[in-house]
C-alpha positions, -999 to +999 in steps of 0.1 A: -162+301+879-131+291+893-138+255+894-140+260+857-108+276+852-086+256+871-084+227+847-071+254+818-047+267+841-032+235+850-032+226+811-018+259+804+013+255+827+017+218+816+025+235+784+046+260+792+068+235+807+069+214+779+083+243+757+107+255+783+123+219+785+123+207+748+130+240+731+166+249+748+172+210+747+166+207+705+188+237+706+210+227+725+214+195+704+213+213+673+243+236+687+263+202+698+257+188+662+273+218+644+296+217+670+310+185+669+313+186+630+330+220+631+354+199+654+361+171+635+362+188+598+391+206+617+409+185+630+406+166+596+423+194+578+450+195+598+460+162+593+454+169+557+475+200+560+505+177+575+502+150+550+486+126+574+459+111+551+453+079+574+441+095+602+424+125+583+401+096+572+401+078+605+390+113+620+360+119+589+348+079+594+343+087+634+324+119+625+299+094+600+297+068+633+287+094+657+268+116+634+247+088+609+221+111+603+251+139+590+234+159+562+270+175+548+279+159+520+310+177+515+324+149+544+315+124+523+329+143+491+361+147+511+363+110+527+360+094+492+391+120+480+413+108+508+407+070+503+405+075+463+433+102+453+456+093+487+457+061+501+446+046+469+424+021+487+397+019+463+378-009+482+372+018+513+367+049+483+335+026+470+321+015+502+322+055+513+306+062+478+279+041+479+270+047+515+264+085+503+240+073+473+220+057+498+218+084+521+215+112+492+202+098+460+198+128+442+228+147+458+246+168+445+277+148+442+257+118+428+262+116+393+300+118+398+299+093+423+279+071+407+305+074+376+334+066+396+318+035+411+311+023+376+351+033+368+361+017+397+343-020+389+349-019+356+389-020+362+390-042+393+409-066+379+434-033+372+434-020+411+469-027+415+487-007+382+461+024+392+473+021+424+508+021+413+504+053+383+483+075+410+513+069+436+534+084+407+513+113+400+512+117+437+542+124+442+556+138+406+559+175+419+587+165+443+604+139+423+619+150+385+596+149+354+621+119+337+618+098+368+577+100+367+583+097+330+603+064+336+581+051+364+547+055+343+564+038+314+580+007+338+541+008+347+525+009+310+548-018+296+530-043+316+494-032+312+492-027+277+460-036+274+447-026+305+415+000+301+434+019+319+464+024+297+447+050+277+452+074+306+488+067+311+490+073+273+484+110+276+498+114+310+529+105+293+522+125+259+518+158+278+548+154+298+571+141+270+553+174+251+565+201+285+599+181+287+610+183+245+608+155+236+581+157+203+587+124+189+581+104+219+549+126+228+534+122+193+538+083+199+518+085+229+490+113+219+485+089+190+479+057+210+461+078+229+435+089+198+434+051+188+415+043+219+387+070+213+361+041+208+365+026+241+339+038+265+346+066+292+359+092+269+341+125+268+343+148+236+361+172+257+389+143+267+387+135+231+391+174+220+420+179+244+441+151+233+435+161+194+446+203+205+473+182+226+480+162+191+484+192+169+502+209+195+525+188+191+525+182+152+534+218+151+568+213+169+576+188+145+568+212+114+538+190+104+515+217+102+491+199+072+490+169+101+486+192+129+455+214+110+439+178+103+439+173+140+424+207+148+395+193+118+390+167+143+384+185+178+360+213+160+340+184+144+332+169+182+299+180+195+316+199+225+353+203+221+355+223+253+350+257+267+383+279+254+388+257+223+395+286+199+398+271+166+400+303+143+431+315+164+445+280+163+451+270+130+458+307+118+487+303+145+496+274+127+492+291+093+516+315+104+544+294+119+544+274+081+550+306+064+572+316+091+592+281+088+592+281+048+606+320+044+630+311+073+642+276+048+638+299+013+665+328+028+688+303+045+691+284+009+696+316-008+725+327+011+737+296+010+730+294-029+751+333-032+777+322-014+787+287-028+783+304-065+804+333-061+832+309-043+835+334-009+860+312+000+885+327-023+877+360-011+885+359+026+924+357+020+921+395+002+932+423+025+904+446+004+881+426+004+884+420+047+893+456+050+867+469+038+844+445+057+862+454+091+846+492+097+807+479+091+814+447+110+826+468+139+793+491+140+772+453+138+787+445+165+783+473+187+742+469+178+744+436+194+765+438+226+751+476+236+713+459+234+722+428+254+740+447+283+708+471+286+691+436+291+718+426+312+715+455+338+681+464+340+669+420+339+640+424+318+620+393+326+610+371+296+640+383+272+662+362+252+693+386+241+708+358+221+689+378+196+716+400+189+740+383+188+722+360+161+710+394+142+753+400+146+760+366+131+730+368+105+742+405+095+778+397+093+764+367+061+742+396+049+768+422+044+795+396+032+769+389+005+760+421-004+802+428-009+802+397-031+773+409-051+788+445-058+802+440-091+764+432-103+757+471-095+774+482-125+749+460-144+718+466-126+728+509-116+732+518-081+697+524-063+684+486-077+720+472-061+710+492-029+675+483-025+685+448-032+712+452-002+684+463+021+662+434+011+693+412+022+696+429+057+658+424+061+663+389+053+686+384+079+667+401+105+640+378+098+659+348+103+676+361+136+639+371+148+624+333+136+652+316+152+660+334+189+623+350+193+594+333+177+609+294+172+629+294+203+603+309+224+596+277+249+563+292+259+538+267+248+515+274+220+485+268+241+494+293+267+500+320+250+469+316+227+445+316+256+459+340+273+463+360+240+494+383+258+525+395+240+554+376+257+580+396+247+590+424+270+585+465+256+624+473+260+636+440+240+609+448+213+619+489+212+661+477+211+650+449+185+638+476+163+663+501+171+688+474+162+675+465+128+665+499+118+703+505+125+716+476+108+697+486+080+710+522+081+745+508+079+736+486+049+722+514+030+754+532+034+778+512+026+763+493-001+764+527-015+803+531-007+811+490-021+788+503-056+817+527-058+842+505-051+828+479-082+845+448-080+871+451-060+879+424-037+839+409-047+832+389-074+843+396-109+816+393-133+822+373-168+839+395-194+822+391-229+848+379-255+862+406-277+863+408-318+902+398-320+892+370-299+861+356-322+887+363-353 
């Protein structure tokens, strides 16, 4: 009997010490790899953090040699950032991007990667100018938006017709678009939608730069042009995620009408004051007298708003407002005086509610030109985010204002009724019988 244990004892230890020594050592070489790449990836970010791209790669491409068999493909993702979107050495970026397609065909990086290779061979011949406009965008927050602006256009005049010159296009469209200037935007944005049948546009590229198009259209008042554009983007396949094009083009639709009742009031005033010759009238003591009490009241509704504004700095206010609603009112009540002789044609309450439709007038154009045109939020912004940028205090003393201004119309194009024509314009008198004899 114990003969014929012995030989399953001695197998039985053998065992035992086989575990013992490879278990704690597979740990402790699994514990070392985690280890060392916890190491590494740290000391990679720092240099990251400080700038120091060079040896952030340097530090990533030691990991790879020490650690072939390295299953995280976020150091690859990261390597192939530094070289690509950094240091701009494409040659490294595709050597580090295919050595991750061998090593993880169907990662989860691989379709990008194997985009970007293709991107990067196809304009190999155009290394150096994408070297030159990703230095640029590289360093744009820290430099001012006309320099970049410069510096992408010093690059684009001498790669016309590089593949890549599409991309510098509306580079320069949107930033021309944030600095002002429309007309030179629109030239790009369209250059930009010329090139849609060269390869390596998505619809979503392709919908962007159409929203970006009409965007821009609208600042120009071309708002036919600009709804065209919005045609275009909706009849792509996938114009993108947070293209809203219902809330779009009525935004468009309103800033038209807004536009066009902004031009018809402005010629009307225009149109009252060159007929009844208010020139004449500015040289009468009645006809300034009796402007001086209302024109007093105007103008204590525009500096009393503007210095609530002032102390309290409401964020997001513009109190030049008031002081256009002053200016606006001032042209509104100096027509209305003009116009008072027509209330002994037309009776008092249709010469009144005529007055009030004058005041409204103004307000409108004070409101389209200080608050809704001068707004420099951009159109895409606030549509999104679908917020009201205008602050609760400038929007109550807004109305407070004009419901006062109109309150001070009302009464004294009740007092200047009475008054008839004095110091306004004197309406034709119809010939008399002696003088037809």
């Amino acid at each position: 009997m114990n003969k014929n244990r012995s030989p399953h004892f001695f197998v039985s230890i053998m065992i035992a010490c086989m575990v013992f020594i490879t278990s704690p050592g597979t740990g402790l070489a699994q514990s070392s790899s985690a280890g060392l790449e916890q190491d590494y990836g740290n000391k990679a970010n720092r240099f990251i953090a400080a700038k120091n791209y060079e040896q952030a790669a340097l530090v990533l491409e030691e990991l790879l040699a020490k650690n072939p068999e390295l299953k995280n493909e976020t150091v690859y993702k990261q390597l192939t950032h530094i070289y690509d979107d950094y240091l701009f050495n494409f040659q490294k970026a595709l050597s580090v991007y295919k050595k991750y397609l061998d090593r993880f065909p169907e990662g989860k990086f691989a379709g990008a990667f194997r985009e970007r290779v293709a991107y990067l061979n196809e304009r190999r011949s155009e290394w150096p100018a994408l070297r030159d406009f990703g230095k640029v965008r590289l360093k744009e927050d820290n430099i001012p938006i006309k320099q970049s602006l410069v510096e992408v256009e010093a690059i684009l005049s001498k790669n016309e017709d590089a593949l890549i010159a599409p991309e510098m296009h509306i580079y320069l469209a949107n930033n021309y678009f944030v600095s002002g200037d429309y007309r030179k935007a629109s030239e790009h944005a369209g250059k930009y939608i010329k090139s849609f049948a060269k390869a390596g546009m998505s619809n979503t590229d392709k919908a962007l730069a159409l929203q970006l198009y009409s965007d821009i259209l609208v600042k120009q008042h071309h708002y036919e042009k600009a709804i065209q554009s919005l045609d275009q983007a909706m009849a792509l396949e996938n114009p993108g995620e947070n293209f809203n094009y219902a809330l779009k083009k009525s935004h468009i639709i309103t800033q038209r009408n807004m536009l066009y009742g902004f031009i018809i009031c402005l010629l009307y005033f225009i149109t009252v004051l060159m007929a009844t010759k208010f020139w004449r009238r500015l040289h009468s003591q009645k006809f300034t007298g009796r402007l001086a009490a209302p024109l007093l009241l105007l103008a204590l509704l525009s500096l009393g708003p503007a210095l609530i504004l002032n102390i309290t700095e409401e964020p997001e206010v513009d109190p030049r407002f008031f002081f256009d609603l002053l200016g606006l009112s001032i042209l509104s009540l100096m027509t209305i005086k003009l116009l008072a002789p027509l209330s002994s044609k037309t009776g008092r309450l249709v010469y009144v509610l005529m007055s009030c439709l004058h005041m409204g007038a103004a307000s409108f154009m004070a409101y389209y030109i200080t608050v809704f045109h001068g707004s420099r939020t951009m159109m895409n912004t606030v549509i999104e985010a679908d917020i009201d940028p205008v602050a609760f205090l400038f929007r109550m003393l807004m109305w407070c204002s004009v419901a006062a201004a109109l309150l001070i119309t009302i009464a004294y194009a009740i007092i200047f009724s009475k008054k008839g024509a004095d110091g306004g314009y004197s309406l034709p008198k119809p010939p008399s019988d002696r003088s037809l004899l």
